[in-house]
PDB file as gemmi writes it, atoms N, CA and C in Angstrom:
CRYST1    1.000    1.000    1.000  90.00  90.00  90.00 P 1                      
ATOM      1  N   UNK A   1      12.295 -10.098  10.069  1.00  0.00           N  
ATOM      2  CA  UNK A   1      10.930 -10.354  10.453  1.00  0.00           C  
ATOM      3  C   UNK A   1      10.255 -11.209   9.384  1.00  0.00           C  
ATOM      4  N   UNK A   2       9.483 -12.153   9.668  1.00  0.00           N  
ATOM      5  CA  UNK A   2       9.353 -13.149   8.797  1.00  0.00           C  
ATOM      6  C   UNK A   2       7.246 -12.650   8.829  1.00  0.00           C  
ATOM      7  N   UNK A   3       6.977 -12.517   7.250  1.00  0.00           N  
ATOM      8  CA  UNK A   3       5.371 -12.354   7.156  1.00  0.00           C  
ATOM      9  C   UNK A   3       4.947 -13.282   6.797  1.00  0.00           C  
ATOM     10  N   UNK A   4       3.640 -13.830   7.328  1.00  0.00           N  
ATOM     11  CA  UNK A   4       2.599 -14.716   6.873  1.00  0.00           C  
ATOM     12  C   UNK A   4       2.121 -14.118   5.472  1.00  0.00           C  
ATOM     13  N   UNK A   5       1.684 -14.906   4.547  1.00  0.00           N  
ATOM     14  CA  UNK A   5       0.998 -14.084   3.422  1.00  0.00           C  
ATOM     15  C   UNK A   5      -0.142 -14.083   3.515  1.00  0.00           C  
ATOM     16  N   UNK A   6      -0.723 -15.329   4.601  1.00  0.00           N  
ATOM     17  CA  UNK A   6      -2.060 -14.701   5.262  1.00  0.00           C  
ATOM     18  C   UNK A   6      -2.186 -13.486   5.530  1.00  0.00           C  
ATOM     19  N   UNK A   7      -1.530 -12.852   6.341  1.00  0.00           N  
ATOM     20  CA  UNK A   7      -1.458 -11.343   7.428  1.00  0.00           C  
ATOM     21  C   UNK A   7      -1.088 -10.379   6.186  1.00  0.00           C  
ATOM     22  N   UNK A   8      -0.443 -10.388   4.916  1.00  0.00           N  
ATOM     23  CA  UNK A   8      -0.429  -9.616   4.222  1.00  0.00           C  
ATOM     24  C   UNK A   8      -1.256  -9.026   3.550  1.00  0.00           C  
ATOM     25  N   UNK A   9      -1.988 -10.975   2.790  1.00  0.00           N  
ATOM     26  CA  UNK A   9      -2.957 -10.632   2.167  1.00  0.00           C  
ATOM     27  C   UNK A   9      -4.277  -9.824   3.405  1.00  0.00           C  
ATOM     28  N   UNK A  10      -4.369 -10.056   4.390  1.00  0.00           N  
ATOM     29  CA  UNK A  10      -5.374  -9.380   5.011  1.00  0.00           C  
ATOM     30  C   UNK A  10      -5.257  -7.753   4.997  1.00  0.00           C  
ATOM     31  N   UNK A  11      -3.816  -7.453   5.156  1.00  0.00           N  
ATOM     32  CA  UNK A  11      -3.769  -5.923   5.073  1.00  0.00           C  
ATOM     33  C   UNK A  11      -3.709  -5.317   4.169  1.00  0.00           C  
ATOM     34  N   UNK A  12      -3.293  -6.296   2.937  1.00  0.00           N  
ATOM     35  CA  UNK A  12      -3.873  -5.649   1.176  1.00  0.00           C  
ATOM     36  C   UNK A  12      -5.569  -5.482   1.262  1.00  0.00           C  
ATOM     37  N   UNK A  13      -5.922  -5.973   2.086  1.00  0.00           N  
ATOM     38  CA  UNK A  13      -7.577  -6.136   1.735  1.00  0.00           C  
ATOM     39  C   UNK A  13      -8.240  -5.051   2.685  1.00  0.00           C  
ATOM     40  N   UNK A  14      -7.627  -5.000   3.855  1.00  0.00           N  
ATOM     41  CA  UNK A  14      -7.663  -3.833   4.777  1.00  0.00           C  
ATOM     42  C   UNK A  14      -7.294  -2.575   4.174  1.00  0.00           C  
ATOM     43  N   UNK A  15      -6.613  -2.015   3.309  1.00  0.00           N  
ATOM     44  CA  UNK A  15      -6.008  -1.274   2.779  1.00  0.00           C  
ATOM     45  C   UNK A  15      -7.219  -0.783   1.741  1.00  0.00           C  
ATOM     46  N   UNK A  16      -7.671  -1.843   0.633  1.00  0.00           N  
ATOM     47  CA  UNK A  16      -8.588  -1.800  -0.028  1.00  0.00           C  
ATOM     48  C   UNK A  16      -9.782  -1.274   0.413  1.00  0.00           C  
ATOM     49  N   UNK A  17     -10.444  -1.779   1.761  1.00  0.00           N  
ATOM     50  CA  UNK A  17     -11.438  -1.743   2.220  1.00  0.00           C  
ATOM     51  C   UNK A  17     -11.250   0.282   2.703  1.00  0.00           C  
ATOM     52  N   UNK A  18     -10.449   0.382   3.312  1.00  0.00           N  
ATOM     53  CA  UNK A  18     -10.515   1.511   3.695  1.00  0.00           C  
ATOM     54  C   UNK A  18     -10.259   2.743   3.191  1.00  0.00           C  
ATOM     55  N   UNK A  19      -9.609   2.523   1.781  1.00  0.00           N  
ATOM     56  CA  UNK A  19      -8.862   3.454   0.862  1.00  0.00           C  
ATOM     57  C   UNK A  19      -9.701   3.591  -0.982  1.00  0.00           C  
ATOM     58  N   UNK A  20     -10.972   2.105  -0.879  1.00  0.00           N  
ATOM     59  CA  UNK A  20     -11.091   1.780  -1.659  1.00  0.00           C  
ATOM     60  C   UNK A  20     -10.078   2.103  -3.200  1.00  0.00           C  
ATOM     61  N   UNK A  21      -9.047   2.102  -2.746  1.00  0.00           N  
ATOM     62  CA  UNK A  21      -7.846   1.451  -3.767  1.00  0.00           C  
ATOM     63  C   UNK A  21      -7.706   0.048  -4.297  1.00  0.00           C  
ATOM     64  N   UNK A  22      -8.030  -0.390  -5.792  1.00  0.00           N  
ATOM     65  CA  UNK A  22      -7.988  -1.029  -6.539  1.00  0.00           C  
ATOM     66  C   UNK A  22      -6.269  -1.888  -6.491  1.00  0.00           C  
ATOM     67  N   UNK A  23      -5.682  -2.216  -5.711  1.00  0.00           N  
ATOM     68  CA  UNK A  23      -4.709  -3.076  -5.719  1.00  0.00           C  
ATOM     69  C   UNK A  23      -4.271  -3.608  -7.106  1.00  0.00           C  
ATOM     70  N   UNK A  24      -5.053  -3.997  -7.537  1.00  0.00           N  
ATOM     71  CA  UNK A  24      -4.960  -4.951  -8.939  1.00  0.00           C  
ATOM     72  C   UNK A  24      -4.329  -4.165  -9.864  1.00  0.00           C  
ATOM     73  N   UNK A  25      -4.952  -3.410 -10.203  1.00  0.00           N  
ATOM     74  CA  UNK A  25      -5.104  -1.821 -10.950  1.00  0.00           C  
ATOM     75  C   UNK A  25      -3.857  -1.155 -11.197  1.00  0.00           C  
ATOM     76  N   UNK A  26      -2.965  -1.338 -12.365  1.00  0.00           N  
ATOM     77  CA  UNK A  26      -1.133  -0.937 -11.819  1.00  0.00           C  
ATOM     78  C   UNK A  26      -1.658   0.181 -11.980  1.00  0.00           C  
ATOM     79  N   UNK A  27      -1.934   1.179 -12.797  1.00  0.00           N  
ATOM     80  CA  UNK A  27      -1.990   2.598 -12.526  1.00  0.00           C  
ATOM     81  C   UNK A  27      -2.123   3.237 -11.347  1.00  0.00           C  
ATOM     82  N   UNK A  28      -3.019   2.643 -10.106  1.00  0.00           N  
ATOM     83  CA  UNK A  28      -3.630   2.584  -9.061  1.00  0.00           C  
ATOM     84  C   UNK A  28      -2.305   2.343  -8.127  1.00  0.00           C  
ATOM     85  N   UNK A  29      -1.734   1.672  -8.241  1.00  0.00           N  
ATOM     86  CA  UNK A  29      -0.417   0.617  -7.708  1.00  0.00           C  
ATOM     87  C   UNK A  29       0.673   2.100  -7.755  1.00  0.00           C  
ATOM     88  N   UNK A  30       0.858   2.827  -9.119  1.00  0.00           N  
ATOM     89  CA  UNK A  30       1.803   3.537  -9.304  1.00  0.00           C  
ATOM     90  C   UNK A  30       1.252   4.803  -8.713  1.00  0.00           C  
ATOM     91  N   UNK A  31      -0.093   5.414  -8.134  1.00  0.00           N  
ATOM     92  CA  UNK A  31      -0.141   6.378  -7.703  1.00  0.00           C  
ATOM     93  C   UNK A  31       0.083   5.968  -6.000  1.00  0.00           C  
ATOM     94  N   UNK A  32      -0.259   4.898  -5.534  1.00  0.00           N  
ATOM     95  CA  UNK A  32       0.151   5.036  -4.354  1.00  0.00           C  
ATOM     96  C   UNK A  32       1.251   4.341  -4.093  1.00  0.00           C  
ATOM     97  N   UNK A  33       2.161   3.989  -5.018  1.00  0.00           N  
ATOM     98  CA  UNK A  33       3.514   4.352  -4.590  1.00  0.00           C  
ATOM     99  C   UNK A  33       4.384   5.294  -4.552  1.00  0.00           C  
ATOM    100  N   UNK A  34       3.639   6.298  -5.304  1.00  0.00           N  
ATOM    101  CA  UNK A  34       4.596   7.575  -5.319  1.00  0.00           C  
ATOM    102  C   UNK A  34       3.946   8.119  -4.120  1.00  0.00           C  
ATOM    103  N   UNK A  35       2.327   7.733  -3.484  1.00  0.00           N  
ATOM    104  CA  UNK A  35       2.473   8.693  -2.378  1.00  0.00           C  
ATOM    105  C   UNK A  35       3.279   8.193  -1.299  1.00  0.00           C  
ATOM    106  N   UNK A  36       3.547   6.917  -1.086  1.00  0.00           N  
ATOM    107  CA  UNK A  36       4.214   6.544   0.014  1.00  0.00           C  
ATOM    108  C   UNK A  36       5.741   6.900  -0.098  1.00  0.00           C  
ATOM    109  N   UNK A  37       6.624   7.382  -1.348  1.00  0.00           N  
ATOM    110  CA  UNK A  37       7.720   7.658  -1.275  1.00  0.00           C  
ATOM    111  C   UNK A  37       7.663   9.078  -0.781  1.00  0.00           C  
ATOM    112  N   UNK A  38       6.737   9.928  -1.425  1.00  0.00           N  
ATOM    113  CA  UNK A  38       6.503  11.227  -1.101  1.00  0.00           C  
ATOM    114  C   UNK A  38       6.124  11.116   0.894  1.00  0.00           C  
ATOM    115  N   UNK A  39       5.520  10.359   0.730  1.00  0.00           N  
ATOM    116  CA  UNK A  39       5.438  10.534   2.997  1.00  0.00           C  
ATOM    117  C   UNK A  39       6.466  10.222   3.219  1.00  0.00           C  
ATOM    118  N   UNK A  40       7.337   9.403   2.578  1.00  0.00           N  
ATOM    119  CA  UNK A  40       8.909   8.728   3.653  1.00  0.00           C  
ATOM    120  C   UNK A  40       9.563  10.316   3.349  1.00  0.00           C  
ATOM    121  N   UNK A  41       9.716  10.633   2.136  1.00  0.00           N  
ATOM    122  CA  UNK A  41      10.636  11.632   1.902  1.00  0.00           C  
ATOM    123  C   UNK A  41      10.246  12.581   2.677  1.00  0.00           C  
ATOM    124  N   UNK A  42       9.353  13.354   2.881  1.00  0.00           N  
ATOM    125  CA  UNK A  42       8.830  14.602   4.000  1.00  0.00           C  
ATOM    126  C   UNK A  42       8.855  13.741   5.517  1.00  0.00           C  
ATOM    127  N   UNK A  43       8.666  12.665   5.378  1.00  0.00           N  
ATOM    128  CA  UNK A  43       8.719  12.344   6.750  1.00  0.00           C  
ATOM    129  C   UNK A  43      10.111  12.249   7.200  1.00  0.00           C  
ATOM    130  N   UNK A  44      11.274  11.640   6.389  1.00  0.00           N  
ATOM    131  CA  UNK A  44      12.372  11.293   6.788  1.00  0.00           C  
ATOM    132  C   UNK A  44      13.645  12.397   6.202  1.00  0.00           C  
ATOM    133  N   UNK A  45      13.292  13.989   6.049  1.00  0.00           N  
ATOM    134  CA  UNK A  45      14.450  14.372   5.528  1.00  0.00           C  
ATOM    135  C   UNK A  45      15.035  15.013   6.527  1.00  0.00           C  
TER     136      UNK A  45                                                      
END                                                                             
């Protein structure tokens, strides 16, 4: 599947807007990547 980085960048900003999560922010970056491993893992065991 091939992404626009238009359509990405819109859903980084969508993401932002709705989560007000700081993207930029690695600390910020490293807490919601551990939550998204933590949903795959309960979601997918």
């Amino acid at each position: 599947m091939q992404t626009v980085r238009h359509s990405v960048k819109y859903r980084l900003e969508r993401i932002h807007d709705m989560t007000n999560f700081d993207l930029d922010d690695s600390s910020e970056q490293f807490i919601y990547h551990t939550c998204l491993i933590h949903y795959y893992l309960w979601e997918y065991k």
